[in-house]
N, C-alpha and C positions, 0 to 999 in steps of 0.2 A: 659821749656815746661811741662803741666801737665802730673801727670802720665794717662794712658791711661785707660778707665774702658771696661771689657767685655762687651761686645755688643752683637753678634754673636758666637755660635758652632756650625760648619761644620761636617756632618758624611756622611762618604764612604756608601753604602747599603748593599753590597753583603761581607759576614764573617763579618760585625763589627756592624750593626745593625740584620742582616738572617742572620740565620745557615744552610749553605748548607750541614754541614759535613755528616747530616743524609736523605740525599735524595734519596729515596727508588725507583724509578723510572730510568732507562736509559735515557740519553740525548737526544743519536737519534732516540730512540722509540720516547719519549714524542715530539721531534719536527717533525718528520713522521708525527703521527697525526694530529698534527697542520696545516700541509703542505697540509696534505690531505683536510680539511675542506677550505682552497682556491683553491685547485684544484675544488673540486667541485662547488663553487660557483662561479670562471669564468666558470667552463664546462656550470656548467644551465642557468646562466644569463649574461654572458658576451660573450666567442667564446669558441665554443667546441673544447676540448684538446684530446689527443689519451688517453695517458697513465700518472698517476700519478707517476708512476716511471722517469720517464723524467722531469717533475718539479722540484721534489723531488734531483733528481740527479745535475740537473741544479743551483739549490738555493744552496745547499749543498758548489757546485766545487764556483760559483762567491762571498759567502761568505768566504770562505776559501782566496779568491784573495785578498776581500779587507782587513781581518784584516793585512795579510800580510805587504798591502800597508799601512795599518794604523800604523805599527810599524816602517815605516822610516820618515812619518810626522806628526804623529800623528792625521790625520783628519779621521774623527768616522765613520764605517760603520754603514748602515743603514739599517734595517729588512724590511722596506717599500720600498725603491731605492734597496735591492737587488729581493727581490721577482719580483718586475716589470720587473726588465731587463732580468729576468728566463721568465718572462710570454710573452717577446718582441721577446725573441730568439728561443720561440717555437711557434711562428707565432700568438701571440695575436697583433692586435694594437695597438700601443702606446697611441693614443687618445680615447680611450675604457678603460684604466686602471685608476681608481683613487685609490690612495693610500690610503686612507682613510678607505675605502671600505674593500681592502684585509688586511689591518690590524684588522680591526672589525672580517671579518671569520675568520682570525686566530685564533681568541678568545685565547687570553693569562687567563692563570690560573695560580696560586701557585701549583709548581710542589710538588708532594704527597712527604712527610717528611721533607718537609723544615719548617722550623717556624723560629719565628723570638726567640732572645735570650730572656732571663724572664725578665734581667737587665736593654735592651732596656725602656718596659715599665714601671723601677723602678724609673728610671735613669730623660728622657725624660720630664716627669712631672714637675721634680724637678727644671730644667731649664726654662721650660716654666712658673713656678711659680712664679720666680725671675725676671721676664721677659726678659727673654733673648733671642732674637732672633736665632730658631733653622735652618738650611738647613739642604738639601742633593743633594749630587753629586756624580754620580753611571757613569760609564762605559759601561753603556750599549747599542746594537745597538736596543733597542725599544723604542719608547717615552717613555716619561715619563707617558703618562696617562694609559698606561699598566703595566707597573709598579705598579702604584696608588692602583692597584687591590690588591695586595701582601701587600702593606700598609694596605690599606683599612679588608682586612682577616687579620692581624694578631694584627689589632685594633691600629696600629701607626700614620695613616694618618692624625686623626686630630693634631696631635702634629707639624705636618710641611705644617701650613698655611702659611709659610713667603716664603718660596724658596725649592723648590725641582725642580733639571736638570738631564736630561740625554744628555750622550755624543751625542746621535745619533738627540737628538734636536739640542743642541749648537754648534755640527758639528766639535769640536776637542774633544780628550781624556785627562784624566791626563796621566802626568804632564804638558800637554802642562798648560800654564800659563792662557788661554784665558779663559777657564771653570770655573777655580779659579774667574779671575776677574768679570765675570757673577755671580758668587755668590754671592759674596761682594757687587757687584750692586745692585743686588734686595735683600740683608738683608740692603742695608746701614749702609756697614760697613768699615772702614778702615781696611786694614791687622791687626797695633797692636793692634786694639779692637775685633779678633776675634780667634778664636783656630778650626782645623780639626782634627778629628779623626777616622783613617781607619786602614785597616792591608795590606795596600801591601807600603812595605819600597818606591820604585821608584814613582808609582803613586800617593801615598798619602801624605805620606814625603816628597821626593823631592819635587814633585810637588807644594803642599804648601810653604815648605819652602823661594823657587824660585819667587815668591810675597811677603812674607815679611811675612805670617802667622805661627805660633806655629802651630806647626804639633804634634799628640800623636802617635803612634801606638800601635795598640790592636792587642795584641800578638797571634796566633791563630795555630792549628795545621799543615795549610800552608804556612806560611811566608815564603819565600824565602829568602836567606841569604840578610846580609849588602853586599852593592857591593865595595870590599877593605877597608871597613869599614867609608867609605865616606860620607853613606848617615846615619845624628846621628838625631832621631828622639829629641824633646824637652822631651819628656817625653815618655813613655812605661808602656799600664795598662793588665792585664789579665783581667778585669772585667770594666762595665762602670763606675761601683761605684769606682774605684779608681783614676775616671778621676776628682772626684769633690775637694778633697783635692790637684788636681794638680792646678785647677783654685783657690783655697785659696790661693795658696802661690804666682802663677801669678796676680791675681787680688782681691787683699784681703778683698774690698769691693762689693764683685759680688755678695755676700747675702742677700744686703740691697739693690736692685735695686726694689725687689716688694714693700719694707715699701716707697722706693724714691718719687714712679709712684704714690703711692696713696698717700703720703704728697702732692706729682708734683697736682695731680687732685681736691684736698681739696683747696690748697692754689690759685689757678688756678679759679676756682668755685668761694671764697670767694672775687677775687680780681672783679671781671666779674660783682658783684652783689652790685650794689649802698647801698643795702639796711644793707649790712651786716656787 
């Protein structure tokens, strides 16, 4: 069987391409606000509510439920499915609510001191130059296209034209295996042609791993211990730049995929043309 050529790298979003360490802002302040900006836009345009405090309180306790529930099967809560069932249970109608709608006044922004690391966009480039197709697959309970925003401000988004998921689209979390396999889907890529790299050992490691993909972990100042020392990542970098010499030694010809693609489009070209 030939050996296998990188195709695909996979990156977690949150600590391994963001740096949350420096976020200057409270949690529940920043999502208060947020909360409050669809309170008011059901109170004016949909059904008038009493008090933002009861929304607020509401969203807070049924999120709280489901990650709960999301830690014994792994299916993803959802910012849009919980906000509505806050807005159902203080007497909005159900057929009155579109999701769509109170995700838009939430107006997700990059919370003040997060930025993404410097390496991201040292790193990023270099992959997509060789053409290697990049993903990402984040944890999160918001789509993905809020997200995008935080791409988009810290100037990464165009680098991940081929695939980017969030849990709360694809409806499971890492590790559940299903996420993984979605991503492989839309980079088309088989496991041994592709590598992920995140910082939570369970969800990114294992997780990968348990499909069949090389998993790295980016070492960061919250990593949570090895669990009995079970879960053994392929590799381990402090920096993305230390992740390319990991792909030399896995896929020793991953440098020569951009000289490949444009022999591949010459020779391609030349063949197509009677004349040539």
């Amino acid at each position: 069987m030939p050996e296998a050529k990188l195709k695909a790298v996979m990156f977690d979003m949150d600590d391994t391409l963001v740096d949350w360490s420096r976020r200057a802002q409270d949690w529940a302040e920043y999502e208060r606000q947020h909360l409050e900006l669809v309170f008011n836009y059901i109170s004016r345009d949909v059904h008038p509510l009493e008090t933002s405090d009861a929304f607020y309180r509401a969203t807070t306790e049924l999120a709280r439920r489901a990650w709960l529930d999301a830690e014994r099967g792994l299916r993803a809560p959802s910012l849009g499915k919980v906000m509505s069932q806050a807005l159902v249970s203080l007497g909005v109608p159900a057929d009155l609510i579109i999701i769509e709608k109170i995700l838009t006044a939430y107006d997700w922004q990059p919370v003040s001191g997060v930025v993404a690391y410097p390496d991201a966009s040292e790193v990023l480039p270099i992959l997509v130059g060789n053409n290697i197709k990049i993903g990402l697959v984040t944890n999160a309970y918001y789509p993905m296209w809020m997200r995008d925003r935080e791409l988009e401000a810290f100037g990464l988004l165009g680098h991940f034209a081929d695939c980017r998921l969030s849990s709360a689209d694809v409806g499971f979390l890492k590790p559940h295996p299903s996420i993984f396999e979605a991503a492989l889907q839309c980079l088309g890529a088989r496991p041994d042609e592709a590598v992920f790299i995140g910082d939570n050992p369970e969800a990114d490691v294992a997780g990968a791993q348990g499909v069949g993909i090389r998993a790295v972990l980016r070492i960061g100042k919250r990593v949570p211990p090895m669990i009995s020392g079970l879960i053994v990542p392929d590799g381990a970098i402090n920096s993305l730049h230390e992740l390319l010499p990991l792909l030399d030694e896995w896929y020793p010809t991953w440098r020569m995929n951009a000289d490949t693609a444009k022999t591949g489009e010459v020779d391609g070209s030349a063949a197509s043309n009677p004349l040539s």
